[in-house]
C-alpha positions as CSV (number, residue, x, y, z in Angstrom):
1,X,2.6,-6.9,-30.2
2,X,1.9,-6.9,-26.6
3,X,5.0,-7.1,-24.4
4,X,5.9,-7.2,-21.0
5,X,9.3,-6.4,-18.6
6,X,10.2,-6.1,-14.9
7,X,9.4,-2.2,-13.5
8,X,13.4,-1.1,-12.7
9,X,12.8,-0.4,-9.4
10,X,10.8,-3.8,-8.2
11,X,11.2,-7.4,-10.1
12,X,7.5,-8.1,-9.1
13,X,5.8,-5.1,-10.5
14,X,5.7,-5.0,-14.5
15,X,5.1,-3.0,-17.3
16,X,2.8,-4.1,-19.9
17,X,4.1,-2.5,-23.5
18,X,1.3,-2.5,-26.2
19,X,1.1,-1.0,-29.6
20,X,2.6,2.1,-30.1
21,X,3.9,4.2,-27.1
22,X,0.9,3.1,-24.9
23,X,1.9,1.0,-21.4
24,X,0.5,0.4,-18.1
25,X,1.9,-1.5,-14.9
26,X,1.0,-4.6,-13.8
27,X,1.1,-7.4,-11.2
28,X,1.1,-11.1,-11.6
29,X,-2.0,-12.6,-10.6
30,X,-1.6,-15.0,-7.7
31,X,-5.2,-16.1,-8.4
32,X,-5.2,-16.9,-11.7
33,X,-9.0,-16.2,-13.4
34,X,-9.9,-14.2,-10.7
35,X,-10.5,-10.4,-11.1
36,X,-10.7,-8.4,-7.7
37,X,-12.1,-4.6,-9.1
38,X,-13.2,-5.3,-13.1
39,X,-9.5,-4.6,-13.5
40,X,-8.1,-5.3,-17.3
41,X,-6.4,-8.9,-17.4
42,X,-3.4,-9.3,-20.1
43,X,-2.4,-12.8,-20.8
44,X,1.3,-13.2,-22.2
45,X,3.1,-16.5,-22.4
46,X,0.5,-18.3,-20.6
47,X,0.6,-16.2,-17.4
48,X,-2.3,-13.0,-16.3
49,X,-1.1,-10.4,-15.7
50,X,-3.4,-7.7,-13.6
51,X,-3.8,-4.3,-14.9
52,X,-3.0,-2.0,-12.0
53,X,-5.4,1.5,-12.4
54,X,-3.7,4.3,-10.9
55,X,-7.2,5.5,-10.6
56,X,-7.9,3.3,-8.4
57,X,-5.2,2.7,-6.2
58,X,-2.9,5.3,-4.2
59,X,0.3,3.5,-4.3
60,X,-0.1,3.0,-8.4
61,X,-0.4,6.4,-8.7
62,X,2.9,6.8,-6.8
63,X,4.4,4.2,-9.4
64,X,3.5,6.3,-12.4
65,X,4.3,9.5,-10.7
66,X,8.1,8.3,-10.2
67,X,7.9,6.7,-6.9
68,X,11.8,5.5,-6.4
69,X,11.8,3.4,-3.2
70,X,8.8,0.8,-3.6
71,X,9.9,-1.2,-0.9
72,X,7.0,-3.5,-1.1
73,X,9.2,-7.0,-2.5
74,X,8.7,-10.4,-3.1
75,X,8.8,-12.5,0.3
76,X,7.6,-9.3,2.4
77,X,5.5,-9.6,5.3
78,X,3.2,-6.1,5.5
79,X,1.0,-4.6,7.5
80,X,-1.1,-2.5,5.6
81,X,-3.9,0.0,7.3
82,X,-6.8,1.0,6.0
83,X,-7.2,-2.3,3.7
84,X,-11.3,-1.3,2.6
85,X,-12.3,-3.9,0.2
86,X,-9.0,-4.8,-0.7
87,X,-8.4,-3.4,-4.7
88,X,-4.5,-2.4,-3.8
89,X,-4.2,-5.3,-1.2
90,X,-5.0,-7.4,-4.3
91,X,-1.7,-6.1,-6.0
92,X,0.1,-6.3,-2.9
93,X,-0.6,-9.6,-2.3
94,X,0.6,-10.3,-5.8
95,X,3.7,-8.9,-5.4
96,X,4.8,-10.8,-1.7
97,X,3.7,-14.2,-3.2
98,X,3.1,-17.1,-1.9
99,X,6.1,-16.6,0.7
100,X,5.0,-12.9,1.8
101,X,2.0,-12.1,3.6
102,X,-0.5,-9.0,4.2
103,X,-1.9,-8.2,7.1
104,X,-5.0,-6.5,6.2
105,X,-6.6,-3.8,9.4
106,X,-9.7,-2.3,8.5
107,X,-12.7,-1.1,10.7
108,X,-16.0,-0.9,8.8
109,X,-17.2,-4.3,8.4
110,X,-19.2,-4.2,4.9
111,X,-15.5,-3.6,2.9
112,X,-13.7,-6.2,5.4
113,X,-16.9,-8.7,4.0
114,X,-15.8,-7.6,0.2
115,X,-12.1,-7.9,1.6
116,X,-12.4,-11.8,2.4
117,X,-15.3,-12.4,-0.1
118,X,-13.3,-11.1,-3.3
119,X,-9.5,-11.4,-2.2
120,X,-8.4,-13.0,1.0
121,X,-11.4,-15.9,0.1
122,X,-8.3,-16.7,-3.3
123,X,-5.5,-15.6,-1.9
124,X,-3.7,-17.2,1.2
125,X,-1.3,-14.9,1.8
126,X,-3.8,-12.0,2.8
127,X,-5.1,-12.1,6.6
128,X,-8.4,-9.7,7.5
129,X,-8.2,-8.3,10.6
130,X,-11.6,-6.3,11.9
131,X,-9.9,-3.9,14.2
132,X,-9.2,-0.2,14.4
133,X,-5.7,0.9,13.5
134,X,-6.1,3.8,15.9
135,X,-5.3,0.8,18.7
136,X,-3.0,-1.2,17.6
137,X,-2.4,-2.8,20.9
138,X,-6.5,-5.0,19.9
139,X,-4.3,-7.2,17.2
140,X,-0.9,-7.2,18.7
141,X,-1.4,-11.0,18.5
142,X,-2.4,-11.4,15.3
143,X,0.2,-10.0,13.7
144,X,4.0,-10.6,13.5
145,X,6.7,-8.2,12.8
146,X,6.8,-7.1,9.3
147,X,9.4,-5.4,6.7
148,X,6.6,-2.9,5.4
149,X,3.5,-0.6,7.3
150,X,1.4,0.9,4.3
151,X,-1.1,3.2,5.6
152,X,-4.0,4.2,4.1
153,X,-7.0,5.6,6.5
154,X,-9.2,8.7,6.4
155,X,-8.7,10.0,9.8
156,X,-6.8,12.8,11.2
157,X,-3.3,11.8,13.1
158,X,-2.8,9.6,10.0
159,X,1.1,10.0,11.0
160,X,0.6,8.8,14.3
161,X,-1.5,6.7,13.5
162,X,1.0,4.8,11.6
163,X,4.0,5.4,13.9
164,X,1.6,3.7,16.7
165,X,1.4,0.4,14.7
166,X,5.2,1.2,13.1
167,X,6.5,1.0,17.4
168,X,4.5,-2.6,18.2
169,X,5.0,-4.5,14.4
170,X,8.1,-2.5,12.2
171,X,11.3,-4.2,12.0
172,X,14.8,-2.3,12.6
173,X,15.5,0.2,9.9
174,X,11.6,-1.3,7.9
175,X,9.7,0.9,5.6
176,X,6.5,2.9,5.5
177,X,4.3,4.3,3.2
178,X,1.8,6.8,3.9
179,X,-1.2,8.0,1.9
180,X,-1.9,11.2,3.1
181,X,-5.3,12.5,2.5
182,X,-5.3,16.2,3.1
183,X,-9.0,17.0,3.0
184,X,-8.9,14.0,5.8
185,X,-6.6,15.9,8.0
186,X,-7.8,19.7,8.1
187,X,-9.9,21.4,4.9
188,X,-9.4,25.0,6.1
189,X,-5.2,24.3,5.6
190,X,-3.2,23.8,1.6
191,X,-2.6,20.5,1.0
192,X,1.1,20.8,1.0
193,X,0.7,22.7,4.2
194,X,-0.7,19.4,5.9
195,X,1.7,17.2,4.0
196,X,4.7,18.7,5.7
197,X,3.2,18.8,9.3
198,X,2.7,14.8,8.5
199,X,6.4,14.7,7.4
200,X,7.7,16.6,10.9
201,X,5.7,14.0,12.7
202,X,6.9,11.2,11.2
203,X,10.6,12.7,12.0
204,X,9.6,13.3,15.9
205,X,8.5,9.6,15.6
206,X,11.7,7.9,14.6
207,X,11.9,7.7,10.5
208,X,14.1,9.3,7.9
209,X,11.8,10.4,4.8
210,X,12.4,9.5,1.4
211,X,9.8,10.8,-0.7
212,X,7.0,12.4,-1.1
213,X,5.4,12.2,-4.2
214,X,1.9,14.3,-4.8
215,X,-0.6,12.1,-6.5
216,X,-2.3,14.3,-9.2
217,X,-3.9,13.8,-11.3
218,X,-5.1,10.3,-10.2
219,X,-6.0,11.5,-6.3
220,X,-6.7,15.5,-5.4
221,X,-4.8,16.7,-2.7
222,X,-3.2,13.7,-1.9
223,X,0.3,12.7,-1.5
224,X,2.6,9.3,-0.8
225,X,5.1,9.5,1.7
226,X,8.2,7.0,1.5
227,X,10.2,6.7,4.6
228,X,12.6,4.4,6.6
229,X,12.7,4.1,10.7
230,X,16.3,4.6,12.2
231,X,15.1,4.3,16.2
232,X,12.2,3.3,17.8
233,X,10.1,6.5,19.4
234,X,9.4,4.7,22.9
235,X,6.2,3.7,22.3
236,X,2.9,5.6,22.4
């Protein structure tokens, strides 16, 4: 008998108990019948549940790798970088609800047309933004100040990149989560040699780290980094 119970470390994020040992986390789908990514759908009591593939998405890989702080909550207003077609904005969005909302940057254009086509097009609470988030300054408008900055973007920097957007839109003591890609970064340095120099600039920039949790075996040489701003850096 298929079961299913809130994750212990966020009401909004579930795990789906089947026969046997087997589970897998899920979210709540806000758009009930639609799938974003051929993601597996569980129905229990009436409501869908959305398979959430590790494989797939950075931050569910986090999740099953022990993640502690997943800041991300019901009612949260986030700024997430990096959106591409929008398969972990999709969970995201599931998880703010109705009341939250997810500001979506991302720079290529055919993604941001699969973004609005398959999510944001079902989902109010998601907002595209065409923009770079190396210049955070082109959407300053667009977007209010939010409780969470997830970043996610193949470019070197990816630390700055982040505090940059963290200094115009991150509330007093708000969160972050960075994906770092190392092979992104530099490919002649270790992984865990370019995971620390993101660390040190996150701490020049203003935050007290959490976590960092590598992503194997679902992502090579990548790693999530959890961490909380104590003072703004002065800008850029």
């Amino acid at each position: 008998m298929t079961k299913v119970e809130s994750h212990p470390r966020n009401p909004a994020v579930y795990i789906i108990k089947f026969d046997g040992d087997k589970w897998k986390i899920a979210t709540l789908n806000l758009a009930p019948g639609v799938k974003v990514y051929d993601e597996k759908i569980v129905e229990i009591d009436g409501k869908e549940y959305r398979i959430w593939n590790p494989f797939r998405s950075k931050l569910s890989a986090a999740i099953y790798n022990g993640l502690k702080d997943i800041p991300i909550l019901p009612g949260c207003r986030v700024l997430y970088l990096g959106a591409a077609s929008g398969t972990t904005v999709s969970h995201v969005s599931d998880i703010v609800g109705l009341n939250g909302v997810v500001y979506c940057v991302e720079f290529s254009a055919r993604p941001m047309r699969e973004l609005i086509q398959n999510v944001a097009t079902y989902r109010g609470n998601v907002v595209p933004i065409l923009e770079d988030a190396r210049f955070p300054a082109k959407y300053r408008q667009l977007v209010s100040e939010v409780d969470v900055i997830y970043c996610d973007v193949a470019q070197p920097e990816q630390a700055k990149i982040l505090a940059d957007n963290a200094d115009l839109f991150l509330k007093d003591d708000g969160y972050i989560l960075l994906a770092v890609k190392a092979r992104s970064i530099d490919v002649t340095k270790k992984p865990k040699d370019i995971y620390k120099q993101e660390v040190e600039t996150l701490k020049r920039r203003g935050f007290k780290i959490r976590e960092v949790v590598n992503l194997e075996p679902y992502e090579k040489d990548h790693a999530l980094v959890s961490a909380v701003r104590t003072h703004r850096s002065g800008g850029f």
